[in-house]
C-alpha positions as CSV (number, residue, x, y, z in Angstrom):
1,X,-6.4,13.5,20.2
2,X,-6.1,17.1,19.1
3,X,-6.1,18.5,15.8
4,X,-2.9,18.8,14.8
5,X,-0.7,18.2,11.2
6,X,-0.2,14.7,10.4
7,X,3.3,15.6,10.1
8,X,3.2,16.4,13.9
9,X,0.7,13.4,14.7
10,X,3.8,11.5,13.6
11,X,6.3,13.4,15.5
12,X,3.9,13.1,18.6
13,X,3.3,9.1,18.1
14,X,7.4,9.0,17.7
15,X,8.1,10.5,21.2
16,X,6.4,8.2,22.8
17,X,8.8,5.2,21.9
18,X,12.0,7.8,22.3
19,X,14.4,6.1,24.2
20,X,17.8,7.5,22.6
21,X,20.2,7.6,25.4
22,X,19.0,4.2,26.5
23,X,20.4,1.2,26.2
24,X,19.8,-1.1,23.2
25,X,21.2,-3.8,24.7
26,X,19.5,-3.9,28.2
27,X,16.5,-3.1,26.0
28,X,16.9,-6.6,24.0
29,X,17.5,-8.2,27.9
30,X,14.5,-7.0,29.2
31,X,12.2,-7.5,25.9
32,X,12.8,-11.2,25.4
33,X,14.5,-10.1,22.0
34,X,15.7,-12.9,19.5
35,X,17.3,-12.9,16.3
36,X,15.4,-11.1,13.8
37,X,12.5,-9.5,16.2
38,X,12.6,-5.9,16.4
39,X,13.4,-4.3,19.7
40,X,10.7,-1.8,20.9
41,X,11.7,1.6,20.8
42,X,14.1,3.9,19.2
43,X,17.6,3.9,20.2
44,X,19.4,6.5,18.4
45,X,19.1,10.0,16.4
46,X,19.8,8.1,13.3
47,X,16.9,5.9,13.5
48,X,14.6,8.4,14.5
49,X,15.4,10.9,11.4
50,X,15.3,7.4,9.2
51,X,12.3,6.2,10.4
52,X,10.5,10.1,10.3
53,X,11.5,10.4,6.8
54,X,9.8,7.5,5.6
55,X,6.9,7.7,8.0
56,X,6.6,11.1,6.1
57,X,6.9,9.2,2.8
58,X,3.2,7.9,3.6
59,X,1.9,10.7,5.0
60,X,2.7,12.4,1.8
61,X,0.8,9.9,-0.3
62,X,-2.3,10.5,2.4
63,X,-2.9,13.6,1.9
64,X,-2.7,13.2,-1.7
65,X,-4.8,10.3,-2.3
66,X,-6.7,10.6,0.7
67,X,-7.1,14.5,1.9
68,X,-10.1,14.4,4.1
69,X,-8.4,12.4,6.2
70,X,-6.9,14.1,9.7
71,X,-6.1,12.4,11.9
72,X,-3.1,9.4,12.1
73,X,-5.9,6.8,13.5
74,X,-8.3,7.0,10.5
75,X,-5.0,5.4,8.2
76,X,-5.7,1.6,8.5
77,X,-4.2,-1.3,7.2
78,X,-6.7,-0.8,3.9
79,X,-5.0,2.2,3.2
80,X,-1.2,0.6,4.1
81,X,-2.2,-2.5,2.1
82,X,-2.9,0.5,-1.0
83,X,0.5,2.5,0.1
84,X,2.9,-0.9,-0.2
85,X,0.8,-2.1,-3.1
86,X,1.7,0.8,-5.0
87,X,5.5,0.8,-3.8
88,X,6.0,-2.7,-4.6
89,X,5.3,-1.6,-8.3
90,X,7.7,1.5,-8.8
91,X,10.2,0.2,-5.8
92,X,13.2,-1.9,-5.3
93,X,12.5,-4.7,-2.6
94,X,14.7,-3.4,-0.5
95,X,12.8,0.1,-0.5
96,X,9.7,-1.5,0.3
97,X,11.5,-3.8,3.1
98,X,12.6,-0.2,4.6
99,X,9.5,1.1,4.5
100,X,8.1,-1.8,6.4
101,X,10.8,-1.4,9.3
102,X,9.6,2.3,9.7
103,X,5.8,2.1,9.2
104,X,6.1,-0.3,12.5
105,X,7.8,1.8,14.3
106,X,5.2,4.4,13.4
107,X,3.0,1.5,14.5
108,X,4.2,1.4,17.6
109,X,3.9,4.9,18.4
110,X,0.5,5.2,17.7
111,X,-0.4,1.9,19.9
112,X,1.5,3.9,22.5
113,X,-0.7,6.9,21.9
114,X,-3.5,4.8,22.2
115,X,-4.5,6.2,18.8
116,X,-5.3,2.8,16.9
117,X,-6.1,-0.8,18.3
118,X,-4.9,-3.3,15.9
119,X,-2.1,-3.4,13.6
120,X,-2.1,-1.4,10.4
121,X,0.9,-3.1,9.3
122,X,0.6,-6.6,10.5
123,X,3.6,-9.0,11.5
124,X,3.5,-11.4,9.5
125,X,3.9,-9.1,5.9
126,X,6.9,-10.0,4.3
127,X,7.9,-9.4,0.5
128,X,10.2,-12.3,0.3
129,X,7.7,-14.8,0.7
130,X,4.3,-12.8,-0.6
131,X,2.3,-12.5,2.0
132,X,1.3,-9.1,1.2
133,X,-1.7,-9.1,0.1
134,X,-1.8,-7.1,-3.7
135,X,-2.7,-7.1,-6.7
136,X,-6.6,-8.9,-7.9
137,X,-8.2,-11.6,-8.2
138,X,-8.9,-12.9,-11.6
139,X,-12.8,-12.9,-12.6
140,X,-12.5,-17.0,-12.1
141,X,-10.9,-16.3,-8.2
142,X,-13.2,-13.9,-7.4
143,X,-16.6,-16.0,-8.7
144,X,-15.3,-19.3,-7.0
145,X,-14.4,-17.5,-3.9
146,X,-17.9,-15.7,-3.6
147,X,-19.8,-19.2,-4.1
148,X,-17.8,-21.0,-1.4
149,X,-18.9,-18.0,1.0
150,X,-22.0,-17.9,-0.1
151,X,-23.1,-21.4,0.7
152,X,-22.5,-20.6,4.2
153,X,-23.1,-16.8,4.6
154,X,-25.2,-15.3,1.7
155,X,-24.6,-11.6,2.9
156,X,-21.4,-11.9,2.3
157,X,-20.9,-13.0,-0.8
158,X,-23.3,-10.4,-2.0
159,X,-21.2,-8.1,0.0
160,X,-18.2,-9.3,-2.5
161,X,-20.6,-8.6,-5.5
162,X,-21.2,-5.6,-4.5
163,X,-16.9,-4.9,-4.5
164,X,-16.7,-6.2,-7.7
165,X,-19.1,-4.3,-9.3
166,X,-17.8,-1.2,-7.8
167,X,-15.1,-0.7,-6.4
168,X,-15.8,0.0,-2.6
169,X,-13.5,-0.1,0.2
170,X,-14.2,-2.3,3.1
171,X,-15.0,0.5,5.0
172,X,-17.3,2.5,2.3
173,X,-19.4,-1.6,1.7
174,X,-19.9,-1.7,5.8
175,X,-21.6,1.8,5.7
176,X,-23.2,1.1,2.6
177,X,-26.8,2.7,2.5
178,X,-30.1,1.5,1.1
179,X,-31.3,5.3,0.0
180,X,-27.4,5.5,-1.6
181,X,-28.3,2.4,-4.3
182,X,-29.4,5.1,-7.6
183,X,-30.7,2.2,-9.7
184,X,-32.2,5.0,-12.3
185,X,-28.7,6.7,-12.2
186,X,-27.1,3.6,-12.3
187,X,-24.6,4.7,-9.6
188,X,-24.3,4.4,-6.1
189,X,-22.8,6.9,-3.0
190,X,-20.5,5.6,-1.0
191,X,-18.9,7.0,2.6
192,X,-15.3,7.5,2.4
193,X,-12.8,8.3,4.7
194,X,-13.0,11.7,6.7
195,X,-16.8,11.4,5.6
196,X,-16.3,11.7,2.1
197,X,-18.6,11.0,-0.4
198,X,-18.2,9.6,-3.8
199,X,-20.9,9.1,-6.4
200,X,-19.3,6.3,-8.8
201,X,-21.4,4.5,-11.6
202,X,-21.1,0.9,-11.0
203,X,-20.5,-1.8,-13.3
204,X,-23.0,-4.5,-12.7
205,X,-26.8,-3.6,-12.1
206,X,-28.1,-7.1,-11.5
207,X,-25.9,-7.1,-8.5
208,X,-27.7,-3.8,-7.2
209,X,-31.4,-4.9,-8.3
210,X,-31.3,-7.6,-5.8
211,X,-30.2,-5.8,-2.5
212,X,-32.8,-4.8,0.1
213,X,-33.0,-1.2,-0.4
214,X,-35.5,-0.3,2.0
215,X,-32.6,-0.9,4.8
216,X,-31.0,2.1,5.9
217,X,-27.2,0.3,6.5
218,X,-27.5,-2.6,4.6
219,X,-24.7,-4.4,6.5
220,X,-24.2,-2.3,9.8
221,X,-26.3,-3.3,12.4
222,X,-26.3,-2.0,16.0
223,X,-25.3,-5.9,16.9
224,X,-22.1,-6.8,14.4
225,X,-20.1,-3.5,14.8
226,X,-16.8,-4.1,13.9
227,X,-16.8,-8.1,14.5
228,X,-18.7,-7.7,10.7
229,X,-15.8,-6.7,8.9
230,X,-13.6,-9.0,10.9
231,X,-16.0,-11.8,10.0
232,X,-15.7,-10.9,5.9
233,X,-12.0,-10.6,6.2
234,X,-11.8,-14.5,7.9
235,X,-14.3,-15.7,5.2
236,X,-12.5,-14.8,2.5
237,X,-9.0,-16.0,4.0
238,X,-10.6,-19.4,4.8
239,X,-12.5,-19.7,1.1
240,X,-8.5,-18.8,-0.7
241,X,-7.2,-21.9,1.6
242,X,-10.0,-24.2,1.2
243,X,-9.5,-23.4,-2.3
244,X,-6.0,-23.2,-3.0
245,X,-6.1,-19.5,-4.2
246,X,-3.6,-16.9,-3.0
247,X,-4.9,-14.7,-0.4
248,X,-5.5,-11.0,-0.9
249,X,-8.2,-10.2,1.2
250,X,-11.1,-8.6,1.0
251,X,-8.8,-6.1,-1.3
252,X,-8.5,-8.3,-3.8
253,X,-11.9,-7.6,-4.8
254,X,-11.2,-4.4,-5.3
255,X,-8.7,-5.2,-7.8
256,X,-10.7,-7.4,-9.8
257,X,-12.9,-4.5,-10.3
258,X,-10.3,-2.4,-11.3
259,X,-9.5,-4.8,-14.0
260,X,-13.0,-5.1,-15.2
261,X,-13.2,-1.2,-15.3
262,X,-9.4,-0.8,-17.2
263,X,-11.0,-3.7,-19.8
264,X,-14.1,-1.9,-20.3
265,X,-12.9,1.5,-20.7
266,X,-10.1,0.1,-23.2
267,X,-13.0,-1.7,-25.6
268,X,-14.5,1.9,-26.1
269,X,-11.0,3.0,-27.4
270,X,-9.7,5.2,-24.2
271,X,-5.8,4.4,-24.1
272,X,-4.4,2.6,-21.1
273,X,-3.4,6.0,-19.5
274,X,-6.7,7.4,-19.9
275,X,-8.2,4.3,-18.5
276,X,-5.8,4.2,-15.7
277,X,-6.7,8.0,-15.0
278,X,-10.1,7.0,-14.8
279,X,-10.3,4.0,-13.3
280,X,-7.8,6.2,-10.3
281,X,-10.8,8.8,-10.1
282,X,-13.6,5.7,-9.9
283,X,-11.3,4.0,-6.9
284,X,-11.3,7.0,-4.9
285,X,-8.0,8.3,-5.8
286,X,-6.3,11.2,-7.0
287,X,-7.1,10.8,-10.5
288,X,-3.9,12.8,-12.0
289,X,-1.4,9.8,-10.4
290,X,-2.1,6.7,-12.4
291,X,0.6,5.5,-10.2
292,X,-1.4,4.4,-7.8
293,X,-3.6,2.0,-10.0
294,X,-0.6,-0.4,-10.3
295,X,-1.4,-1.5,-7.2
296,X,-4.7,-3.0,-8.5
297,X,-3.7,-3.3,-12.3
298,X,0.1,-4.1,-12.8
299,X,1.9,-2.6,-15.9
300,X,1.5,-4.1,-18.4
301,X,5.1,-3.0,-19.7
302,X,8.6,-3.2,-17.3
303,X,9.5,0.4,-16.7
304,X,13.1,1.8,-14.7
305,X,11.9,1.2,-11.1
306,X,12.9,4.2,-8.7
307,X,15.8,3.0,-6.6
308,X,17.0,6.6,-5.3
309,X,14.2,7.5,-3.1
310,X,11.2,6.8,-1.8
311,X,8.3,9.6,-3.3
């Protein structure tokens, strides 16, 4: 794919489902189409400005919190599952139901590019019934998740320690290097999207201490590739319903570091806004839009949702 704005990645990855002057209808025929399915394609001007707009809406929030990345295929469903997260805080249902709609039609576009190979914004997300995963884990979750995993894979419930104790993306753990641990810093580096680096202090150094540092990935091997992450994802999904614990992923770790951090930072007197602006910096984020920490830490007070528009 060339370089190009993401703006016109998106307008690219929507021409390639065009099909205004079509017909819906023999486009329902010929798809199979039952009641409440999507029909593939778009069918009308009106669709395709609707479904730009808010395509846009996430685009918009990319560059912000994310601004090394380029390119429409580096935006996975890690980064969606933060986008929604964040929208099902400070948005009406309905807005984030909207959203949905047009970030699988943006889905679709980039499958018909060829541009990504799984869904980013999987099927089976709906608001109405919480299957999105959000929010964190409480400490108790997180500790009884990571010793069912760990009696039948032990590298990756340290894996989990490891998010707890700081933070890291799914992607940023997988390319975790044993040279990045800074035990006498107490911090450790961590590859971010576009090949961004973060140095982030992390919260737990027993967790580091026992993590063979001499490896140079300490979870990427030339034989697991992707299939690794997959595996950590289905571990933790199958731990939650052999447990009776709400899913959230492997992003549910994430938040329940984010809640350790906010609690720590609060007991040496910073106020929740301060916190938050921290603890937005320590994730990764743009550390001026606390917003975006609701997605791991709720508010703790209701506030006027935005029901107007979608920024």
């Amino acid at each position: 794919m060339s370089r190009a704005s993401l703006r016109g990645q998106v307008e690219y990855a929507l021409q390639a489902i065009d099909c205004i002057g079509e017909s819906k209808h023999e486009a329902k025929q010929a798809q199979g189409w039952k009641p409440g399915q999507a029909v593939h394609g778009i069918y009308s001007y009106g669709t395709r400005n609707t479904v730009f707009d808010r395509a846009m809406t996430l685009v918009h929030w990319v560059e912000e919190q994310y601004p090394d990345v380029r390119y429409l295929r580096e935006i996975d469903q890690e980064i969606i599952t933060e986008f929604i997260g964040e929208k099902l805080e400070t948005c009406q249902p309905n807005t984030v139901k909207a959203l949905l709609a047009a970030l699988r039609k943006l889905q679709e576009g980039l499958f018909a590019r060829g541009w990504i190979e799984e869904d980013i914004v999987p099927e089976e997300w709906d608001i109405d019934d919480n299957s999105i995963p959000r929010g964190a884990y409480t400490m108790g979750e997180a500790e009884r998740n990571i010793e069912w995993i760990a009696d039948r894979n032990s590298l990756y419930a340290q894996a989990l320690r490891v998010v707890i104790s700081c933070g890291a993306r799914i992607d940023e753990l997988y390319h975790l290097r044993g040279d990045k641990i800074l035990l006498d810093e107490g911090k450790v580096e961590l590859l971010g999207k576009g090949g961004k680096t973060r140095r982030i202090r992390f919260l737990r150094r027993e967790i580091f201490e026992g993590i063979d540092r001499s490896r140079r990935f300490i979870y990427l091997t030339s034989e697991n590739g992707e299939t690794w992450k997959d595996g950590l994802e289905r571990s933790v999904r199958r731990a939650c319903d052999e447990l009776g614990i709400q899913r959230r992923g492997v992003h549910g770790f994430r938040g329940t570091a984010a809640c350790e951090f906010l609690r720590i930072k609060e007991s040496l007197g910073y106020t929740e806004k301060e916190a938050r602006c921290e603890l937005a910096q320590w994730l990764g984020h743009n550390p001026h839009r606390v917003e975006v920490t609701y997605a791991y830490v709720p508010r703790r007070a209701e506030k006027a949702r935005d029901v107007n528009h979608l920024s």
